[in-house]
KETI-907667 format. One record per residue (C-alpha): residue number from 1; x, y, z. Coordinates in steps of 0.2 Angstrom, whole numbers, plus 2048, in hexadecimal, padded with zeros to 3 digits. Example, Ala and Ser with C-alpha at 12.3 -4.5 7.8 and 13.67 -1.06 7.14 Angstrom:
<pts>
(pt 1,(83E,7EA,827))
(pt 2,(844,7FB,824))
</pts>
This chain:
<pts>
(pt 1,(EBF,B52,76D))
(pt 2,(EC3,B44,763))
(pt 3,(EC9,B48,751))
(pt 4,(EB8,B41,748))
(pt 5,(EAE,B4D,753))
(pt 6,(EBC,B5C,74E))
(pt 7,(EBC,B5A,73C))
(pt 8,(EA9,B59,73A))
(pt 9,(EA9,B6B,741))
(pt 10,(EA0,B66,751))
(pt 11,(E9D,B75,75C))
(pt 12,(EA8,B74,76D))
(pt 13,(EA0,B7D,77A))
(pt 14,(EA5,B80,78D))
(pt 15,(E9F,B8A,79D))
(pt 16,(EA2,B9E,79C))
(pt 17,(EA7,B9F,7AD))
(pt 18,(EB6,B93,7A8))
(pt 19,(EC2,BA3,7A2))
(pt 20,(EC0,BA9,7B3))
(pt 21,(EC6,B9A,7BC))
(pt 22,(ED2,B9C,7C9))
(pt 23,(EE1,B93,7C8))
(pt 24,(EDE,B89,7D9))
(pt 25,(ECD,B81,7CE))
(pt 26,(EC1,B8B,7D5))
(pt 27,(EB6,B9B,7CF))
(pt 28,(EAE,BAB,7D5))
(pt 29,(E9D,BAF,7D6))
(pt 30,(E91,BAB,7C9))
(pt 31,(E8D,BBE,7C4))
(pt 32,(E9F,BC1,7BF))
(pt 33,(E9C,BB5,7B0))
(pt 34,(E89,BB8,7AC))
(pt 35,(E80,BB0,7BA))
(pt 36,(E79,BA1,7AE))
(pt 37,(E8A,B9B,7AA))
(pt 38,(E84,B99,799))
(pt 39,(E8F,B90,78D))
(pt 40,(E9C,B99,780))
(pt 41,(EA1,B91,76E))
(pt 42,(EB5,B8D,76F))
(pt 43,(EB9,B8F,75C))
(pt 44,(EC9,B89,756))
(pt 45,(ED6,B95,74C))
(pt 46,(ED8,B8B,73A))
(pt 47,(EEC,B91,73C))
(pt 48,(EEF,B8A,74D))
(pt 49,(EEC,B79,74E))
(pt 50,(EFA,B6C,751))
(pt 51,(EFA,B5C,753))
(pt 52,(F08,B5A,763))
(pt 53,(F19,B51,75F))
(pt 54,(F1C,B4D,76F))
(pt 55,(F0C,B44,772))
(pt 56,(F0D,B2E,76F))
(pt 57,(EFD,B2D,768))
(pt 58,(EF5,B39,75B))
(pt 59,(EEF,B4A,761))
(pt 60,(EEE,B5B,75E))
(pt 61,(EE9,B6C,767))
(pt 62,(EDF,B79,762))
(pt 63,(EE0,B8A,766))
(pt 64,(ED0,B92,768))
(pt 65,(EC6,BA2,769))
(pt 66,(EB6,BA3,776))
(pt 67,(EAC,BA9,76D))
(pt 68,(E98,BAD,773))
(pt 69,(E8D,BA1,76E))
(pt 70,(E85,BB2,761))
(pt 71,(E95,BB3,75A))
(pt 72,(E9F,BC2,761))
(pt 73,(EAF,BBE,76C))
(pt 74,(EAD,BBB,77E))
(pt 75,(EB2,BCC,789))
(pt 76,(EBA,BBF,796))
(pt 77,(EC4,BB6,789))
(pt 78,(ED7,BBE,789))
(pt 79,(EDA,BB7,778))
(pt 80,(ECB,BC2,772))
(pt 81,(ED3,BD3,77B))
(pt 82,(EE2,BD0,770))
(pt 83,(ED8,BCF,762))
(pt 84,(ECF,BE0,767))
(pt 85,(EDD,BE8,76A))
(pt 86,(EE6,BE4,75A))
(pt 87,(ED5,BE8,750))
(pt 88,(ED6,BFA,758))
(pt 89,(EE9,BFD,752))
(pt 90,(EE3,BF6,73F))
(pt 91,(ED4,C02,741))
(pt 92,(EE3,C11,742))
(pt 93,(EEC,C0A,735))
(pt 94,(EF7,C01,73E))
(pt 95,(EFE,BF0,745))
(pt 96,(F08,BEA,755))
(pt 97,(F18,BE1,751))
(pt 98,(F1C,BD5,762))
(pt 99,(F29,BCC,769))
(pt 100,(F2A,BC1,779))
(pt 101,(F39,BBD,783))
(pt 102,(F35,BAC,78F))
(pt 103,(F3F,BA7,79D))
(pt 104,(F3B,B97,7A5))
(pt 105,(F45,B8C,7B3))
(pt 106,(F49,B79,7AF))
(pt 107,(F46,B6D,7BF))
(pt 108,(F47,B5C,7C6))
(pt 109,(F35,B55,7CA))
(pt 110,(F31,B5F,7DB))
(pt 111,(F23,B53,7E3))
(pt 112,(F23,B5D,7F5))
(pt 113,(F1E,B6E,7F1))
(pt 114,(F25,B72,802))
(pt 115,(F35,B71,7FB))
(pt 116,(F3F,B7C,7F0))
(pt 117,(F41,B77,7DE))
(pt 118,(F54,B70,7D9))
(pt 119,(F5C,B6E,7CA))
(pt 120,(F5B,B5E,7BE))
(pt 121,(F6A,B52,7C0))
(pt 122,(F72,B54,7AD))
(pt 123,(F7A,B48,7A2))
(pt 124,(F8A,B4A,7A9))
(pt 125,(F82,B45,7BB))
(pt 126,(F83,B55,7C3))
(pt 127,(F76,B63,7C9))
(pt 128,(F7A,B76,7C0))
(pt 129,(F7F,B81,7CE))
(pt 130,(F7C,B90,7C7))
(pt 131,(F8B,B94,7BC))
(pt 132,(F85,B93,7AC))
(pt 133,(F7D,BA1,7A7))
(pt 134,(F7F,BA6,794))
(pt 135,(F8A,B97,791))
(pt 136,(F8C,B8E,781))
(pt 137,(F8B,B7C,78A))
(pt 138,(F81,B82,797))
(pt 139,(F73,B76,792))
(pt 140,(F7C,B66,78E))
(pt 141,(F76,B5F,79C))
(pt 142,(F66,B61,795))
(pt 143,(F69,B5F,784))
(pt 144,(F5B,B4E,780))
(pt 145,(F4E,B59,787))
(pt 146,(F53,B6B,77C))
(pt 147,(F57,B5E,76E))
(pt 148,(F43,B58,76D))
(pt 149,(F3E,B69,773))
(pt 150,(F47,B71,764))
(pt 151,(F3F,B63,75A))
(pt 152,(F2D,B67,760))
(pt 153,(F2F,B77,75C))
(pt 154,(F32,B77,749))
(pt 155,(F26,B6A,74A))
(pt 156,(F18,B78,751))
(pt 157,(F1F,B86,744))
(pt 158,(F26,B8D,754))
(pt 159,(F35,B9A,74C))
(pt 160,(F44,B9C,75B))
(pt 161,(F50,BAB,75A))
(pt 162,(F5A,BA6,768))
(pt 163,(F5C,B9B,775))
(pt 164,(F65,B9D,786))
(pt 165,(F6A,B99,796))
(pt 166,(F65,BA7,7A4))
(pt 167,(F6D,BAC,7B2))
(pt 168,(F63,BA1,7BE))
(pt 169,(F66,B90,7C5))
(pt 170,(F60,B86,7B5))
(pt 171,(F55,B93,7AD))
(pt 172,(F56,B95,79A))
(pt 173,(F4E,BA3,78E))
(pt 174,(F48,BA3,77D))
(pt 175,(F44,BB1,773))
(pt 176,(F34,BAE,766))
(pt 177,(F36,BB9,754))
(pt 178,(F2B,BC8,753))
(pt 179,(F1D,BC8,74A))
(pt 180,(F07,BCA,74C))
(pt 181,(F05,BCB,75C))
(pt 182,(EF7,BBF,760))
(pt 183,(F03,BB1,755))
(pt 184,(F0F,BB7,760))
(pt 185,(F03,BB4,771))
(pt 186,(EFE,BA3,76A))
(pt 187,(F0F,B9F,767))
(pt 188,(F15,BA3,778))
(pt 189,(F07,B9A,77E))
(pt 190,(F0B,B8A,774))
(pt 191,(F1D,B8A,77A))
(pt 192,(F1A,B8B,78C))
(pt 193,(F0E,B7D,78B))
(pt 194,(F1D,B73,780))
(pt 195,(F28,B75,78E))
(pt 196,(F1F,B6D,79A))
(pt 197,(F1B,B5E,78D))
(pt 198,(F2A,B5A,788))
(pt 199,(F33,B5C,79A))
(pt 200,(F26,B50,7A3))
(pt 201,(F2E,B44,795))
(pt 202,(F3F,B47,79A))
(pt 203,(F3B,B44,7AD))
(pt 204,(F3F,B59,7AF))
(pt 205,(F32,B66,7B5))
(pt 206,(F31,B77,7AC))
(pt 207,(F2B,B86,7B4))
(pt 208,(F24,B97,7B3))
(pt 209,(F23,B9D,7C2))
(pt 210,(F29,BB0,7C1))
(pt 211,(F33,BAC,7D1))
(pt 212,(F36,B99,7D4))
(pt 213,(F45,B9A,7DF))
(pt 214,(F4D,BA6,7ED))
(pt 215,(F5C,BAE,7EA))
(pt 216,(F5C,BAB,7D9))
(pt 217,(F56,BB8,7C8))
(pt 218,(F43,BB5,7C4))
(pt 219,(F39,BB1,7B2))
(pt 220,(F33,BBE,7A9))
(pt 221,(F2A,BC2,796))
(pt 222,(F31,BD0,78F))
(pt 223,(F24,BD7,783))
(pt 224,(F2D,BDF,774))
(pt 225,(F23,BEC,76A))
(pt 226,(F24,BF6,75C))
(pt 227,(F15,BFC,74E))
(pt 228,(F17,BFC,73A))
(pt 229,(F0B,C05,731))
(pt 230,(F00,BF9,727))
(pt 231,(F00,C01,715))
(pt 232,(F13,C01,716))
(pt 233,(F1B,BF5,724))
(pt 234,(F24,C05,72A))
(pt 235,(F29,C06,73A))
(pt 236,(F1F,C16,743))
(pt 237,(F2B,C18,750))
(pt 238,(F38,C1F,745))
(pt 239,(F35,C2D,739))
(pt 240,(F40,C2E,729))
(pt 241,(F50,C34,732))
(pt 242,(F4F,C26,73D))
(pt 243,(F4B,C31,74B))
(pt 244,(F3C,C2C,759))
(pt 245,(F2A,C31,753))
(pt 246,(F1E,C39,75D))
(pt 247,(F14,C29,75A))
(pt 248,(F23,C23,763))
(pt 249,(F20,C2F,772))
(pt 250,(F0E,C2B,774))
(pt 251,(F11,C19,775))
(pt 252,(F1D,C1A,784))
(pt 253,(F11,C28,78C))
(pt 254,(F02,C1A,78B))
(pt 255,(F0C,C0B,791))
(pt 256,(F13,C18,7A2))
(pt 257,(F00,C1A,7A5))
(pt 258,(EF7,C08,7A5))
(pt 259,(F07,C00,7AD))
(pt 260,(F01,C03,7BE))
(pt 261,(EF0,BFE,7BB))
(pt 262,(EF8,BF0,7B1))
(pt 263,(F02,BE9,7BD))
(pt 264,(EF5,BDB,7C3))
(pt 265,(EF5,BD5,7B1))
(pt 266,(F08,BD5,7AC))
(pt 267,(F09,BCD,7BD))
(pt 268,(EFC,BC2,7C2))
(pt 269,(EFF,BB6,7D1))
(pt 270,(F07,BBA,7E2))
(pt 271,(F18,BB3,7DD))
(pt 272,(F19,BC0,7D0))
(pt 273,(F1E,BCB,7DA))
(pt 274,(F2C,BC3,7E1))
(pt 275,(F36,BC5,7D1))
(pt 276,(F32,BD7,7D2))
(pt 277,(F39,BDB,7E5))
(pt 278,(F4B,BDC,7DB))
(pt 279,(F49,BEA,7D2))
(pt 280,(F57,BE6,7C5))
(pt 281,(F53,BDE,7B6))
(pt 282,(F42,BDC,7BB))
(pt 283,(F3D,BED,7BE))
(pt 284,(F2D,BF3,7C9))
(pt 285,(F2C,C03,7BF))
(pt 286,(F23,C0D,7B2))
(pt 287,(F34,C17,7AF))
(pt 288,(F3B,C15,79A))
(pt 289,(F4D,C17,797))
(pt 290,(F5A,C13,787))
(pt 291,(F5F,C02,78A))
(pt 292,(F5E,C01,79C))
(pt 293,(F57,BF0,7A4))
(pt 294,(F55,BFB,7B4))
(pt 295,(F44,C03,7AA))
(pt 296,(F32,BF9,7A9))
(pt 297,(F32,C01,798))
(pt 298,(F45,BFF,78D))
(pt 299,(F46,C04,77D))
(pt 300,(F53,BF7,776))
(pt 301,(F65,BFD,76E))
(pt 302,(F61,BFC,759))
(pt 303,(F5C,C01,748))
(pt 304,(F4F,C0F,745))
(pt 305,(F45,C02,73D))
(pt 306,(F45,BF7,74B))
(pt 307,(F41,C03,759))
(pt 308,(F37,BFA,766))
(pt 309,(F30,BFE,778))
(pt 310,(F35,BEF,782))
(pt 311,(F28,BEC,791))
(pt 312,(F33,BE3,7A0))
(pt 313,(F25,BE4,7AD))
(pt 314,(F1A,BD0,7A6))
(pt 315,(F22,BBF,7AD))
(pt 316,(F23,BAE,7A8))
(pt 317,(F14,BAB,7B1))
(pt 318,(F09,BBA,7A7))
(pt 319,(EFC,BB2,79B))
(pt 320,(F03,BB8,789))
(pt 321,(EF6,BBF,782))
(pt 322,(EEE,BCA,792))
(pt 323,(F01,BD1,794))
(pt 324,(F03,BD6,780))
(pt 325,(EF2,BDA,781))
(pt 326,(EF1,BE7,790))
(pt 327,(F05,BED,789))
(pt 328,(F00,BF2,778))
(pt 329,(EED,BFB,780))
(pt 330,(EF9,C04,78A))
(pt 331,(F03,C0B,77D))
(pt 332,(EF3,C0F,771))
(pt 333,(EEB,C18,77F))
(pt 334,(EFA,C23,77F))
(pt 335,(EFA,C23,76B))
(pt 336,(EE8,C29,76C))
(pt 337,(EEB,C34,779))
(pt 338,(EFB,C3A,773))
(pt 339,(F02,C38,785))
(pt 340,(F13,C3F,788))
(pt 341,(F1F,C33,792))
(pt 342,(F2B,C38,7A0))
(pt 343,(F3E,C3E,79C))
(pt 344,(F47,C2C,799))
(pt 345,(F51,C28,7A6))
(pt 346,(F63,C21,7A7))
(pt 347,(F71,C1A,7B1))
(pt 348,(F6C,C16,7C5))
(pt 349,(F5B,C1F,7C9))
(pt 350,(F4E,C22,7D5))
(pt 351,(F3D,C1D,7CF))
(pt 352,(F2F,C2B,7D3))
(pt 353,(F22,C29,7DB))
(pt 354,(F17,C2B,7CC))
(pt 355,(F1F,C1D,7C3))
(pt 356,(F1F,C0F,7D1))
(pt 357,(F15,C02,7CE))
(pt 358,(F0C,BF4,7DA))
(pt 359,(F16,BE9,7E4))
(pt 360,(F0B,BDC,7E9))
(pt 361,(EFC,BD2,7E0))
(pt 362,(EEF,BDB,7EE))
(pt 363,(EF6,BEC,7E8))
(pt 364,(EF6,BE7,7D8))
(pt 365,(EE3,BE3,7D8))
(pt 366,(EDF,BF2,7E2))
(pt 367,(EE7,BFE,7D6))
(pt 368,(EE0,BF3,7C7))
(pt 369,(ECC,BF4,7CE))
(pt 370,(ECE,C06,7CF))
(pt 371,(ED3,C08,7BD))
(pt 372,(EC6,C10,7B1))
(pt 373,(ED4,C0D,7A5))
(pt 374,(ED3,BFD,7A7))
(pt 375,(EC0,BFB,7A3))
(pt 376,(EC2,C07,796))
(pt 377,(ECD,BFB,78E))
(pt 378,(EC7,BEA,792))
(pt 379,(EB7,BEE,798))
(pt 380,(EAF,BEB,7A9))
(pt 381,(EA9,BD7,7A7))
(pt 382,(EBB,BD6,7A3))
(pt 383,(EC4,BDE,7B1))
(pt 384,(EB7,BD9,7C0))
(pt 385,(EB9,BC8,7BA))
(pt 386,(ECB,BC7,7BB))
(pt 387,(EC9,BD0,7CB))
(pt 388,(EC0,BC4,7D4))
(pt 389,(EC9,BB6,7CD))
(pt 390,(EDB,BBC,7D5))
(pt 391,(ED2,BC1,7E5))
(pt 392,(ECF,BAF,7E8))
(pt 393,(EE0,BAB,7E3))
(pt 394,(EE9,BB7,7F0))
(pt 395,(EDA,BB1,7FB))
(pt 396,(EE1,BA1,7FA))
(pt 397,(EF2,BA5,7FD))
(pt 398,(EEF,BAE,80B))
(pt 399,(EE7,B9E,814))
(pt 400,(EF6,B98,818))
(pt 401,(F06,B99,820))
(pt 402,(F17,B9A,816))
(pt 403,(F25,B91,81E))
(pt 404,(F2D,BA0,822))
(pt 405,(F1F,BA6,82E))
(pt 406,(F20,B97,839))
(pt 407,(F36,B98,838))
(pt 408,(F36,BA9,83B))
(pt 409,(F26,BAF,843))
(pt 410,(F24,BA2,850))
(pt 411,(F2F,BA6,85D))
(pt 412,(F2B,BB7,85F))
(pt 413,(F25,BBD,86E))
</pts>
């Protein structure tokens, strides 16, 4: 739209069945969007508006909500279930404090899809071989391209707490301050599409793909979450001898229920769950644990007053506010509920049968269309919508033949 049009408050509208596009381009069925395919209102959020620093010519993005054209929020817009779900913690009192953890890869361009991705050549004239995990000059190679993303940041009001190499083949995390959720869900959105900005400047290619590369650790979005009581800020998780609540309990007996039926949300493409088939650090479980990276659910090593439930299940490739979203339902289910969790595990362990989770996107979407939680919770427009849009996504996949198949397939008898 061009800026005239914006600042005179004209109305921007789009097709409904655009929030169920699929990501090949195409959409399901009429009826899962209102047959019509009737037009929604996108409606700018005043706080989150930028104009783009990386941009040669003036422009800015809006962050919108889709919003019906009578008013009320769209059931298909993600954005909007956030909203929901918050409303319903402040209807109890209370709010969701969030934090997401991004991991992302750093690549030369990659022009033949058929052929894996390889590290940019640095400024020292080299390709990273995988050494450089956690390293203090492990980006120097990159450093023009951090240096303006850094820069593009502050310039978005995008606060960093740290920033760090990961332990794959060019792969970097950053870990976003905790705050509102849906500012946190915006933010992480924002970054994500920073990245790929300011890389296509510097020649580089950034993905978040959950598991871009064989052999080699995937990208994940830990979902950090804790709950503060609004009269006071306290902290709920923690009673006044720093000890674990009930409240506490509850919220770790919601998230082990709806991370089964969850799973096609936290991880949303086929590649997901590549990054899950190594259990370690990317755990395929609904088990909780003290400080364990073994567990879906960790509780982080700290002060009673920040005692959060970390979820480890969502990865890079998760859309930020469906993951935060269906997280913190989860846990007020069990707050409303008042589920009780398992006993916490720790050390090596053998996760029960009761707390595995889907291990491919077709389970995934089995398990999720048999979910009354799930309708409960997002409602059935929602969730058959979603449905039908990864079915055609895993359709797709499914139409054709990995390289693997033809290397390993063919010769057999």
């Amino acid at each position: 739209m061009t800026a005239e049009g914006f600042l005179a408050g004209r109305r921007l509208q789009m097709a409904r069945g655009v929030l169920l596009q699929c990501i090949m381009g195409g959409y399901p069925p009429a009826r899962f969007y209102c047959s019509d395919d009737g037009d929604l209102a996108l409606v700018a959020e005043p706080s989150m508006i930028h104009p783009l620093p990386w941009s040669d010519e003036p422009r800015a993005l809006a962050i919108c909500d889709a919003d019906e054209l009578s008013g009320e929020s769209s059931n298909l817009s993600t954005r909007g279930q956030l909203k929901k779900v918050i409303a319903r913690y402040a209807a109890r009192g209370l709010a969701p404090v969030v934090a997401t953890e991004l991991e992302f890869f750093v690549f030369a361009p990659n022009t033949d899809p058929t052929q894996p991705f390889r590290p940019p050549v640095g400024l020292d004239g080299r390709r990273e071989d995988g050494q450089s995990a956690f390293s203090v000059s492990s980006n120097n190679g990159l450093r023009p391209f951090f240096s303006e993303v850094y820069k593009c940041m502050a310039a978005l009001g995008l606060p960093r707490d740290t920033f760090m190499h990961e332990m794959g083949v060019s792969q970097f995390e950053i870990n976003l301050l905790h705050g509102d959720p849906l500012l946190l869900a915006d933010q992480t959105f924002l970054f994500k599409h920073l990245l790929k900005e300011v890389a296509l400047k510097h020649g580089l290619s950034v993905v978040c793909m959950a598991k871009p590369l064989a052999h080699t650790p995937g990208s994940s979005m830990h979902i950090h979450q804790s709950l503060v009581e609004i009269a006071t800020g306290k902290n709920v998780f923690s009673d006044e001898d720093g000890q674990p609540t009930a409240m506490f309990r509850h919220f770790i007996g919601g998230q082990q229920a709806g991370m089964a039926d969850f799973t096609a949300l936290f991880a949303p493409n086929v590649n997901s769950y590549q990054r899950l088939c190594h259990p370690y650090a990317s755990p395929n479980n609904a088990c909780w644990s003290h400080d364990n990276r073994a567990a879906g659910l960790r509780i982080p090593a700290s002060s009673p007053v920040a005692r959060r439930v970390e979820n480890r299940l969502p990865g890079a490739d998760a859309n930020p506010y469906l993951a935060i979203a269906a997280s913190l339902a989860a846990g007020l289910h069990g707050i409303e509920h008042e589920l009780e969790p398992t006993a916490a595990i720790q050390g090596e362990f053998e996760v029960p049968d009761n707390l595995s989770l889907p291990c491919t996107l077709h389970a995934a979407l089995e398990r999720l269309k048999r979910s009354q939680l799930a309708r409960e919770l997002f409602g059935q427009e929602f969730i058959e919508g979603y449905i039908a849009s990864k079915t055609m996504e895993l359709t797709s996949f499914f139409d054709e033949i990995t390289p693997w198949e033809r290397r390993v397939l063919a010769a057999q008898a």
